[in-house]
BAMARZA-613739 format. One line per field, with one value per residue: residue in three letters; x, y, z of N, C-alpha, C in turn. Coordinates in steps of 0.05 Angstrom, whole numbers. Example, Ala and Ser with C-alpha at 12.3 -4.5 7.8 and 13.67 -1.06 7.14 Angstrom:
// BAMARZA-613739
zagu	c(ALA/SER)
nx	c(264/257)
ny	c(-114/-45)
nz	c(156/142)
cax	c(246/273)
cay	c(-90/-21)
caz	c(156/143)
cx	c(264/258)
cy	c(-66/1)
cz	c(156/157)
END
This chain:
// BAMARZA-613739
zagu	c(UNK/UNK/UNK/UNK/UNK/UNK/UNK/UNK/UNK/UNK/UNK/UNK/UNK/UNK/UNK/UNK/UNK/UNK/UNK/UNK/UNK/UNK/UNK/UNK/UNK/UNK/UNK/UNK/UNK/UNK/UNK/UNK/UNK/UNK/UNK/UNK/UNK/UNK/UNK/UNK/UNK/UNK/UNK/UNK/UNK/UNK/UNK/UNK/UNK/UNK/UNK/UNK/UNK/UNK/UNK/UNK/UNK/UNK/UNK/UNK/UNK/UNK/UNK/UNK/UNK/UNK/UNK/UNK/UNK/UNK/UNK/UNK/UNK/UNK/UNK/UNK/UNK/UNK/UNK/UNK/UNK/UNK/UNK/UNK/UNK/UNK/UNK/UNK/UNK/UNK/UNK/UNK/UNK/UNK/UNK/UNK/UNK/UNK/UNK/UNK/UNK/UNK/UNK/UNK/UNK/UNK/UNK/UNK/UNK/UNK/UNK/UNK/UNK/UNK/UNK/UNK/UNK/UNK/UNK/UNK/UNK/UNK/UNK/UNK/UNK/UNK/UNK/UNK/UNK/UNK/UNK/UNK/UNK/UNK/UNK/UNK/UNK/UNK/UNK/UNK/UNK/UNK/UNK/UNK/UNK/UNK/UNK/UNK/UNK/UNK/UNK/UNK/UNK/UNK/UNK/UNK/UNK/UNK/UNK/UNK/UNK/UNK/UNK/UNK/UNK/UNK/UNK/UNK/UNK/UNK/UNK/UNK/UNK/UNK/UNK/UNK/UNK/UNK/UNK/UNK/UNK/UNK/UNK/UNK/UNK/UNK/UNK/UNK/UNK/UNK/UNK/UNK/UNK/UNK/UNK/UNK/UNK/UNK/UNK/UNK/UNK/UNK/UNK/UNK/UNK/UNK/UNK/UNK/UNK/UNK/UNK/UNK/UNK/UNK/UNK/UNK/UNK/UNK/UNK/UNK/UNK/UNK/UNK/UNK/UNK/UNK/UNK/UNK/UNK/UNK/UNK/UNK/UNK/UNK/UNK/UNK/UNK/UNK/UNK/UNK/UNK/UNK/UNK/UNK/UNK/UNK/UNK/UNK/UNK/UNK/UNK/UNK/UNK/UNK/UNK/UNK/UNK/UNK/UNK/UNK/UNK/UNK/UNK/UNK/UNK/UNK/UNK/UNK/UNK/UNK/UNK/UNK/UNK/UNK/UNK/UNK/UNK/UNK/UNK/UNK/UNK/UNK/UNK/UNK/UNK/UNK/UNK/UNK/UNK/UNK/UNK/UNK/UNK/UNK/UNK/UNK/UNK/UNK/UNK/UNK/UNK/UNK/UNK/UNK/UNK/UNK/UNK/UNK/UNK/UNK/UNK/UNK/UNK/UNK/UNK/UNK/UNK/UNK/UNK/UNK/UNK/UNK/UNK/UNK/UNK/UNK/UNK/UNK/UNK/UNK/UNK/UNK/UNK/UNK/UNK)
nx	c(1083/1135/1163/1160/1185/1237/1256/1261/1296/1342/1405/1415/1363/1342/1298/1250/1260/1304/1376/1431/1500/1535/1523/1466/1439/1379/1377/1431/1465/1449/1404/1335/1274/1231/1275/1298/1250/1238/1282/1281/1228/1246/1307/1323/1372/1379/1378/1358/1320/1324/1331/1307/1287/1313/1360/1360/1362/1333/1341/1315/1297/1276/1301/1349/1430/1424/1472/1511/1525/1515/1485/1431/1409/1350/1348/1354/1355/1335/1347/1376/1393/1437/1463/1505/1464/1421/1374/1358/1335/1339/1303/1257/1229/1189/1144/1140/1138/1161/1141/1085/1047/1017/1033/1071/1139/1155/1183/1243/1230/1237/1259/1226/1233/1216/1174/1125/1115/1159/1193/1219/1205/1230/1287/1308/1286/1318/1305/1330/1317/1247/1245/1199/1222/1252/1221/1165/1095/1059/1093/1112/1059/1045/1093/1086/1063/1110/1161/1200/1230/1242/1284/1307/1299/1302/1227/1212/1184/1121/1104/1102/1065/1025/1005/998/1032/1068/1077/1117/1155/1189/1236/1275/1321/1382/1438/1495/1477/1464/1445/1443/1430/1430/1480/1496/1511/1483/1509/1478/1491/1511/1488/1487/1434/1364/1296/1228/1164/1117/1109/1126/1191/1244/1220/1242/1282/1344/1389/1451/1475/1527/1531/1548/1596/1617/1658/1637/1639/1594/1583/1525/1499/1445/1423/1468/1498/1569/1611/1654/1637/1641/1699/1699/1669/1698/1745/1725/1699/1717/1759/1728/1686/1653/1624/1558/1545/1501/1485/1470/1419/1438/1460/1481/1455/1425/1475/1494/1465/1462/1505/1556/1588/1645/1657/1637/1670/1705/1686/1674/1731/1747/1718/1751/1738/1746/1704/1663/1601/1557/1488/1426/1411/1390/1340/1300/1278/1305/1331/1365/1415/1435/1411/1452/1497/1506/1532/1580/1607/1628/1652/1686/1719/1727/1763/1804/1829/1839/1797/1754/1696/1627/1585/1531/1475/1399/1382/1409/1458/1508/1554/1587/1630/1657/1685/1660/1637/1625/1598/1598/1531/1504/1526/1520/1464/1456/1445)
ny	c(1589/1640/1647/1580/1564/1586/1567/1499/1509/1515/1510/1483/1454/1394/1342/1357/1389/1438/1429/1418/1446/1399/1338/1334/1312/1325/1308/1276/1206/1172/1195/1206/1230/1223/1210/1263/1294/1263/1289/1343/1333/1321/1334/1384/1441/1460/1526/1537/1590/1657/1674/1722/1785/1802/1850/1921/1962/2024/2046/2093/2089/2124/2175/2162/2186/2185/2190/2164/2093/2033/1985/1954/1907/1868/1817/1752/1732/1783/1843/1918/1950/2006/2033/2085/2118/2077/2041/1973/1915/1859/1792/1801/1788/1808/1800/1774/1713/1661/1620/1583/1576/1619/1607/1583/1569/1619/1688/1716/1734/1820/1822/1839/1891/1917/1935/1926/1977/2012/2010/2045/2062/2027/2014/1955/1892/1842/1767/1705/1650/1620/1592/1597/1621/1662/1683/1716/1722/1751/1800/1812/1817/1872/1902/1914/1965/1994/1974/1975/1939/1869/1824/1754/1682/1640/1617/1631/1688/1665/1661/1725/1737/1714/1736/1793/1818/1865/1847/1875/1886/1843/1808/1759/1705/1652/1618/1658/1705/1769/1838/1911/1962/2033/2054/2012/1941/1883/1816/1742/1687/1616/1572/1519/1493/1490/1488/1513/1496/1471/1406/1396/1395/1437/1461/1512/1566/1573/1621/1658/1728/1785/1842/1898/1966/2029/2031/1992/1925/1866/1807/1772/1717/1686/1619/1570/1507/1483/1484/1475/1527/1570/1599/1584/1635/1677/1668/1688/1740/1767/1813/1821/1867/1861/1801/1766/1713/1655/1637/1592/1549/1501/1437/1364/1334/1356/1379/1389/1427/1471/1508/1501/1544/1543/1534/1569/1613/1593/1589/1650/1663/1637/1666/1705/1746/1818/1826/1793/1788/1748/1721/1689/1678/1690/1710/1668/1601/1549/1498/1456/1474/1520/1589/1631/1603/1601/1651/1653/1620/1621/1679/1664/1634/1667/1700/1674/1658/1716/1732/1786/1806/1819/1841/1870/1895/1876/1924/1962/2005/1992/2024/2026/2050/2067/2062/2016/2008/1948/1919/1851/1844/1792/1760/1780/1769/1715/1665)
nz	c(1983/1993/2042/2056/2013/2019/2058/2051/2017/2037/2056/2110/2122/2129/2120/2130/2171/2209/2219/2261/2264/2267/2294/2336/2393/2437/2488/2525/2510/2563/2592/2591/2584/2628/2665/2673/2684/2728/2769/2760/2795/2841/2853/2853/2862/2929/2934/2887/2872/2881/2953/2966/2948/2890/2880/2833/2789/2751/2693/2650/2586/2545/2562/2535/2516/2457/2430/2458/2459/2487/2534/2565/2610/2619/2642/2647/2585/2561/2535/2513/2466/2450/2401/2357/2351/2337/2364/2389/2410/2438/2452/2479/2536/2573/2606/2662/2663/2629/2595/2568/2604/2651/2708/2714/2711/2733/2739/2779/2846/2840/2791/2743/2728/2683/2640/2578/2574/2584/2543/2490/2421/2370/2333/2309/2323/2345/2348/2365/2365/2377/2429/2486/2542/2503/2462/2469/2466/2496/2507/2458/2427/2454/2447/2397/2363/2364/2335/2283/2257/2245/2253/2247/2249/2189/2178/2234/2231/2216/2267/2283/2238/2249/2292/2282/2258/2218/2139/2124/2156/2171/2168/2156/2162/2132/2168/2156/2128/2113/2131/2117/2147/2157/2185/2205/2207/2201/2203/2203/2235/2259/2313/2352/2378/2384/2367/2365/2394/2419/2416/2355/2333/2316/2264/2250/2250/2296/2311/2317/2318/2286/2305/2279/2269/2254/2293/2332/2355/2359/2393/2386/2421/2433/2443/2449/2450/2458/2413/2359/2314/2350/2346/2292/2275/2300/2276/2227/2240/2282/2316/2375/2410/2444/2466/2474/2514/2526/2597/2630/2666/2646/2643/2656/2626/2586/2551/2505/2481/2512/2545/2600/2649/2645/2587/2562/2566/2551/2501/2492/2493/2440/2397/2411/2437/2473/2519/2555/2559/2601/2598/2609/2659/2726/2722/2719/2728/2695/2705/2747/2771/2830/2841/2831/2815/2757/2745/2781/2772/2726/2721/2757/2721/2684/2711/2719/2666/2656/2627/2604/2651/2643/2689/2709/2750/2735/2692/2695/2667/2615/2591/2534/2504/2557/2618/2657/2722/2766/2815/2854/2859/2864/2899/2945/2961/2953/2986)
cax	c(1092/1154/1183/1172/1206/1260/1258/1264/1327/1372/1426/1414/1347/1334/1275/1226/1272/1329/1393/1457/1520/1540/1499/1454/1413/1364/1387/1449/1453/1433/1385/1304/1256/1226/1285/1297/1226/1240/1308/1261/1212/1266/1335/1337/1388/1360/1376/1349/1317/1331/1318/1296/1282/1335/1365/1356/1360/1308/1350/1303/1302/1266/1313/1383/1435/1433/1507/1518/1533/1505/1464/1408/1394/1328/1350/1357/1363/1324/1365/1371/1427/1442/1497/1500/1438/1396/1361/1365/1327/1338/1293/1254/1212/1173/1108/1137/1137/1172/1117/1054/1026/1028/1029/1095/1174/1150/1215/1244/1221/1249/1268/1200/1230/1214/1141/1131/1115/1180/1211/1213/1209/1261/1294/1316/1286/1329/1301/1348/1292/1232/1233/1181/1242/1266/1199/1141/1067/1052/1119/1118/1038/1052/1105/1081/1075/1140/1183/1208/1241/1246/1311/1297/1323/1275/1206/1198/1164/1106/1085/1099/1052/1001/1007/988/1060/1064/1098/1140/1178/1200/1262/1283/1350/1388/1452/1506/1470/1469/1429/1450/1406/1444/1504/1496/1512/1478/1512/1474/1511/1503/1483/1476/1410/1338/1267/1199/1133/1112/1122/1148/1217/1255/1214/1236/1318/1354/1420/1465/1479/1545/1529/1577/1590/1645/1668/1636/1632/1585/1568/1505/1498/1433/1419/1481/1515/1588/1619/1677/1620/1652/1717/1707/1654/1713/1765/1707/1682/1739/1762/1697/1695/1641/1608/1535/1538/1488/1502/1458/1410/1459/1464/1499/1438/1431/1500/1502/1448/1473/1544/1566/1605/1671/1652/1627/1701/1722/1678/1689/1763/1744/1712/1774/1728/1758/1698/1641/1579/1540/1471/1409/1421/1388/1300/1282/1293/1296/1344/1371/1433/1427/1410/1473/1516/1527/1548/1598/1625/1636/1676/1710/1735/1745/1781/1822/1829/1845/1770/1745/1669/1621/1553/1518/1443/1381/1373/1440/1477/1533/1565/1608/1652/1677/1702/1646/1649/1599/1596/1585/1511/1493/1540/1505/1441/1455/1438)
cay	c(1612/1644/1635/1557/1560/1593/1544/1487/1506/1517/1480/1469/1443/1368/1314/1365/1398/1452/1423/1436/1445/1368/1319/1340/1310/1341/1302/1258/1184/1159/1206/1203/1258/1211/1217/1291/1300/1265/1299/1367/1343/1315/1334/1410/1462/1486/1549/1544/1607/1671/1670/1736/1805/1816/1885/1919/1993/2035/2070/2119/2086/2150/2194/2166/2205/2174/2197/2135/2064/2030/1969/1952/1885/1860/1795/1724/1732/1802/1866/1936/1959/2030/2039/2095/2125/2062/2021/1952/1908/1823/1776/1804/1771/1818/1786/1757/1688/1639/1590/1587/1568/1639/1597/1566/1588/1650/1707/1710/1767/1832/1832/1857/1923/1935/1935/1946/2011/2026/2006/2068/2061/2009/2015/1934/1883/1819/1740/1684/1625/1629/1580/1620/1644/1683/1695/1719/1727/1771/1817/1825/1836/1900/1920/1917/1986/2005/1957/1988/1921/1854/1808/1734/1657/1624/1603/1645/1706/1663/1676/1750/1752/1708/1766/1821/1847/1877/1833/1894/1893/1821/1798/1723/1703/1633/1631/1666/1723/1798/1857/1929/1985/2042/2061/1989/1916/1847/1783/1724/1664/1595/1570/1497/1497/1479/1503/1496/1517/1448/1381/1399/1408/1443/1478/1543/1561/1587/1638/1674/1744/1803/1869/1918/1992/2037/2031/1969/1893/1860/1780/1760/1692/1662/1585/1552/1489/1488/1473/1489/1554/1599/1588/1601/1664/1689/1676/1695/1765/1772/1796/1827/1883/1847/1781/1764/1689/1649/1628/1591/1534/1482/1404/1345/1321/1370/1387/1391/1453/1495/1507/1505/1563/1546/1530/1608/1629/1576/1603/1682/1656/1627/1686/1726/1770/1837/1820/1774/1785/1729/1729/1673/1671/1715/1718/1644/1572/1530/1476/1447/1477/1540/1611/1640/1580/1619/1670/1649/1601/1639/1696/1655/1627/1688/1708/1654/1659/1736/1754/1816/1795/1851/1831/1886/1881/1888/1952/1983/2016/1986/2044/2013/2074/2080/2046/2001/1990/1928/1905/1827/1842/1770/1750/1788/1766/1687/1648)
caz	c(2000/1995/2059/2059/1988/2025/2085/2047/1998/2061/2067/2135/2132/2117/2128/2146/2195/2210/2229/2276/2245/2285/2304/2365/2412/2462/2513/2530/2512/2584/2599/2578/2587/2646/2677/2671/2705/2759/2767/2767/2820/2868/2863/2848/2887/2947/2923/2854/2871/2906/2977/2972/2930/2873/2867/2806/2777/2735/2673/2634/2570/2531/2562/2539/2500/2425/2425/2480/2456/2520/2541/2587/2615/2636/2654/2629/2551/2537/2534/2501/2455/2428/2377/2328/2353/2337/2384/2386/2428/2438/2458/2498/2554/2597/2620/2681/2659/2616/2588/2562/2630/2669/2736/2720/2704/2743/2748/2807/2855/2830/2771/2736/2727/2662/2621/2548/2560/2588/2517/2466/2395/2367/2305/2305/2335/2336/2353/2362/2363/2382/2448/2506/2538/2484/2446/2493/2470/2507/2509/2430/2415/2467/2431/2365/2345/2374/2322/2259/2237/2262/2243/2262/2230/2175/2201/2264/2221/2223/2291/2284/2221/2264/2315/2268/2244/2182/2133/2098/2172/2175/2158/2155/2146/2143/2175/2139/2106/2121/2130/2129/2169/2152/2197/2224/2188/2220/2196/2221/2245/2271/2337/2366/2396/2372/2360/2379/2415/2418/2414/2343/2335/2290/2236/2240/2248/2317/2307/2325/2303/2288/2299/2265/2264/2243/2314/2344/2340/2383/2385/2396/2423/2429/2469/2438/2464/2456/2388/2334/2302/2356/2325/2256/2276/2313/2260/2201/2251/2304/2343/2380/2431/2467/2464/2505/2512/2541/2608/2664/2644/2639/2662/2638/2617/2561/2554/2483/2467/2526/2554/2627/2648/2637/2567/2560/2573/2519/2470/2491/2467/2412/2391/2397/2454/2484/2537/2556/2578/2599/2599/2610/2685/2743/2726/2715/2730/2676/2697/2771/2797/2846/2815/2827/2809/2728/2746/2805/2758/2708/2736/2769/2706/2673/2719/2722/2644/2653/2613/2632/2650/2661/2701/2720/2759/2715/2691/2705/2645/2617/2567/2517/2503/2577/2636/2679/2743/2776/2842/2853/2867/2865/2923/2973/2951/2965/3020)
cx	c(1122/1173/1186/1190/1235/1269/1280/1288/1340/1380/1421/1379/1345/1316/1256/1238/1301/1350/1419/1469/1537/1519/1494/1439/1410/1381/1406/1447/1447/1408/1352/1292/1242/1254/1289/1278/1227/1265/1292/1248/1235/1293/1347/1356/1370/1354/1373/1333/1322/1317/1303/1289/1311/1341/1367/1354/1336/1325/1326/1306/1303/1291/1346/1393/1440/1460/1520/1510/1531/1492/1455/1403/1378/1326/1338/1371/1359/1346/1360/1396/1429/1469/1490/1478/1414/1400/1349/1354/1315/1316/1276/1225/1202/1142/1110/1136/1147/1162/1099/1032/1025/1043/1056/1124/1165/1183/1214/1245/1253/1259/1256/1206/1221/1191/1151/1122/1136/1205/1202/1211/1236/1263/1292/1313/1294/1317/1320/1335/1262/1217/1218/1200/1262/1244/1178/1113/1053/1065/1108/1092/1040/1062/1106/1087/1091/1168/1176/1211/1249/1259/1302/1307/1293/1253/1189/1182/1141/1090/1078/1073/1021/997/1005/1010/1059/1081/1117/1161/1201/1218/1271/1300/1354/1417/1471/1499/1476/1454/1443/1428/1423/1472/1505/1487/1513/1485/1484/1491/1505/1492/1484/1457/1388/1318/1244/1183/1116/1117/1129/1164/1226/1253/1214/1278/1332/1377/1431/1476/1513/1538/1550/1569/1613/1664/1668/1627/1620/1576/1547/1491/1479/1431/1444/1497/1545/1596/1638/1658/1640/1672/1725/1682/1685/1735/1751/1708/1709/1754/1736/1705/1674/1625/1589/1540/1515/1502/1492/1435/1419/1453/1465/1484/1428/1454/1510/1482/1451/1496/1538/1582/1628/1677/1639/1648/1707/1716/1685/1717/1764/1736/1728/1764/1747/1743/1675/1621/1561/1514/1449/1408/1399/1357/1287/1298/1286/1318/1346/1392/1414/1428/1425/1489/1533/1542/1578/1617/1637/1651/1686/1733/1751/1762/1815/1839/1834/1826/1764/1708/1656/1586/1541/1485/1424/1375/1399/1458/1496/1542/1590/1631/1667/1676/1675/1661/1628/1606/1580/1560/1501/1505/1526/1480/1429/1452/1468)
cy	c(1615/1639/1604/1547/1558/1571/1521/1488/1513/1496/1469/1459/1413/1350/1333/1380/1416/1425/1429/1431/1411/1359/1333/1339/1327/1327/1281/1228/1164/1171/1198/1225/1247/1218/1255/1309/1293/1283/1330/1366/1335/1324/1362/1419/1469/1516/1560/1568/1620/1666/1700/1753/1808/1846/1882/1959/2000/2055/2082/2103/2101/2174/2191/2181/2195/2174/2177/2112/2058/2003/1961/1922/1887/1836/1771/1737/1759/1826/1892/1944/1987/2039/2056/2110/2107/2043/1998/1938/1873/1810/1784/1800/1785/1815/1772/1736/1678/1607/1602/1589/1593/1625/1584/1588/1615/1664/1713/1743/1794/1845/1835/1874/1936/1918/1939/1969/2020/2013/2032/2052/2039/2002/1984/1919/1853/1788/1729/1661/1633/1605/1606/1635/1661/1693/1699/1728/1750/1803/1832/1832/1863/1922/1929/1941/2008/1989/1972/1966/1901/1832/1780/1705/1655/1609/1621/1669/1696/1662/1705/1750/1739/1736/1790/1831/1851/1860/1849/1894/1871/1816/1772/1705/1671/1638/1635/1682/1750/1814/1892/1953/2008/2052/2028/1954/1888/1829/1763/1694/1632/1590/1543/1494/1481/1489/1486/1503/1491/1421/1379/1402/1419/1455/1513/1547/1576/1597/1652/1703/1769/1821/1884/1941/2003/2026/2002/1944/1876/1833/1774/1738/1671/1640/1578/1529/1498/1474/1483/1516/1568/1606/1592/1630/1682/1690/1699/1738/1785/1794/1826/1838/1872/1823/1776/1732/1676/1629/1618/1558/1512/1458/1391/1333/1332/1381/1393/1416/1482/1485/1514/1531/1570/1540/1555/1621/1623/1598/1637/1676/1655/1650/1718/1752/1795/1834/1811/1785/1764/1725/1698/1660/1695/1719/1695/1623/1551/1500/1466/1458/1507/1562/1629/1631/1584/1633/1674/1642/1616/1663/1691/1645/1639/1698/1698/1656/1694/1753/1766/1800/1820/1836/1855/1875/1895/1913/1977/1988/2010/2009/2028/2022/2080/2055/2031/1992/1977/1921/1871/1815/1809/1751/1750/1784/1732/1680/1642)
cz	c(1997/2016/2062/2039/2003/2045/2067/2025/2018/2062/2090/2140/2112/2134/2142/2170/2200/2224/2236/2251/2249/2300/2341/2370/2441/2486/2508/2529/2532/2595/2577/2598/2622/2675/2682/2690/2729/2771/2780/2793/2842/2867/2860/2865/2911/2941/2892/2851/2886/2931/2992/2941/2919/2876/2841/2801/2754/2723/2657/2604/2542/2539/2560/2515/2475/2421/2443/2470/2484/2514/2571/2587/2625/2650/2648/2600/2545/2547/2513/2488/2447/2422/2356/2332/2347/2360/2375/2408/2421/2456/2478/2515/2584/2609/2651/2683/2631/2596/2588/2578/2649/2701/2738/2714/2708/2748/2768/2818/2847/2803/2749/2739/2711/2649/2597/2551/2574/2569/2501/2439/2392/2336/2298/2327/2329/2357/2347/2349/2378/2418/2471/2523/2524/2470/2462/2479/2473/2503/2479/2418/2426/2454/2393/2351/2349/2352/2291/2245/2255/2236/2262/2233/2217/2194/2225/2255/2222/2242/2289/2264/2234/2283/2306/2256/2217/2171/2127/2125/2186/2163/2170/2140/2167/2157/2146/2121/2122/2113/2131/2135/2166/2158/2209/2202/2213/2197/2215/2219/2255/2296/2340/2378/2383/2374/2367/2404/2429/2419/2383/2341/2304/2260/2245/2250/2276/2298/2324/2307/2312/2282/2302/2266/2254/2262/2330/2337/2359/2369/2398/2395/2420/2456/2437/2451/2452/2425/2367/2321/2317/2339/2304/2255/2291/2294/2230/2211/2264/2289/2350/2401/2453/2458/2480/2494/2533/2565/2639/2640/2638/2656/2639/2613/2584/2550/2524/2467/2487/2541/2577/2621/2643/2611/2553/2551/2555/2495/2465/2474/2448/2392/2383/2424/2473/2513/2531/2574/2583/2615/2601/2635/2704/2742/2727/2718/2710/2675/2739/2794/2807/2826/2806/2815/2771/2728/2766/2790/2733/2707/2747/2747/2691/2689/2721/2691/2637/2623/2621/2633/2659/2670/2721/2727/2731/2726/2697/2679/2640/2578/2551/2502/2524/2591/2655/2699/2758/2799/2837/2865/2886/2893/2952/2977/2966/2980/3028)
END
């Protein structure tokens, strides 16, 4: 098969397995998965979830103006992009749940605003990796015959082609290659992170991607821990009118496949960023502290660090040609 051909001459894969750009383990060398579990059943935040109903807006997705550079969050990782008149749409996880198990990593009330059928047509649909919050089952057989073209790392096309997709619309890149779509050029990039549906790891490739236009330069982050990549994506790409980093999710315990907040800000820097959006925070609990605790921290830092941060609620328009203005939804929300 051609793609495992391809798999297997990447540089970055060895022993049967993708690999970071620096050594990286799942978890920290005191920690064990034992621990971790207990950690889960006993010591979460109190407020590891809202204590009530999220706010959240309902944009029109069919009826925006192609002539508007814009994006739409849905909250956590998935989102909507339009640049150039194409539509662009990441990771996206609308089923209401986070895992294979419906009954579990349920999203937190509210922010179910958006169905696949309130996705249009989509020129480019981009995957990072294919963990259940970023790849959904459910979400992407829906949207099947709404995807023109789906951009994604080595490996992960094999679910899609399990899932009926046509192969002529798959694309499967390692990092460091490039695609152009016609008014619009994706690099893909590195990431720190890892793969897997299972108790496999690692056969198939996480990334990070740069979407280009005449006009705009957008980074798209991914689950990455912190590491020298931003760095040289930012000296290689830079400097970037907006960056989405991932940004919630975090403890010491894994500290090396996702970044704390003030490690967000770093990387925005590193990146060279004009502004940050940070995203993987706000529909699901996949770690211990409280559910606000990303986003607090994180504007606080930028602020501190004089980044502009822009966090709008799901579903609220952020135009990328003009001036946003957000209210600190999430404040008034908290316990």
């Amino acid at each position: 098969m051609a793609e495992l051909k391809k798999m297997q001459s990447s540089p970055n894969y060895k022993k049967g397995q993708f690999q970071n750009l620096h050594y990286t383990p799942q978890l920290t060398g005191n920690a064990s998965m034992f621990k971790v579990m207990k950690e889960f059943f006993f010591n979460k935040d109190k407020n590891n979830v809202p204590p009530g109903v999220l706010p959240s807006k309902k944009t029109d997705l069919f009826r925006l103006d192609p002539s508007d550079n814009l994006l739409v969050w849905f909250g956590h990782s998935s989102y909507f992009i339009q640049l150039e008149g194409k539509r662009i749409l990441v990771d996206p996880v609308l089923s209401g749940h986070a895992s294979p198990i419906k009954i579990t990593t349920r999203s937190f009330k509210g922010t179910d605003v958006y169905t696949a059928d309130d996705i249009p047509s989509i020129d480019i649909l981009l995957i990072t990796h294919d963990h259940y919050d970023h790849l959904d089952h459910e979400t992407i057989v829906q949207l099947r015959p709404k995807i023109k073209k789906l951009v994604t790392g080595l490996g992960v096309g094999a679910h899609f082609r399990h899932w009926g997709y046509d192969e002529k619309i798959i694309i499967e890149k390692d990092w460091n290659e490039e695609i152009i779509f016609e008014n619009i050029l994706i690099n893909t990039t590195p990431a720190r992170h890892f793969s897997g549906r299972s108790l496999k790891r690692n056969v198939s490739l996480w990334l990070s991607f740069v979407v280009s236009t005449a006009t705009k330069k957008i980074f798209i982050g991914g689950d990455s821990g912190y590491d020298d990549h931003f760095k040289m994506i930012g000296q290689k790409f830079g400097p970037f009118d907006l960056v989405i980093l991932e940004n919630g999710q975090y403890n010491p315990y894994w500290k090396f496949i996702h970044m704390n907040p003030e490690e967000v800000v770093q990387a925005a820097e590193d990146l060279k960023a004009k502004a940050l959006f940070p995203i993987h925070w706000g529909k699901f609990s996949l770690a211990l502290h409280a559910w606000d605790e990303p986003i607090i921290r994180v504007v606080n830092e930028a602020g501190r660090k004089a980044m502009t941060a822009i966090h709008p609620m799901i579903g609220e328009t952020v135009f990328l040609d003009k001036e946003n203005s957000f209210n600190e939804w999430w404040r008034r929300n908290s316990t």
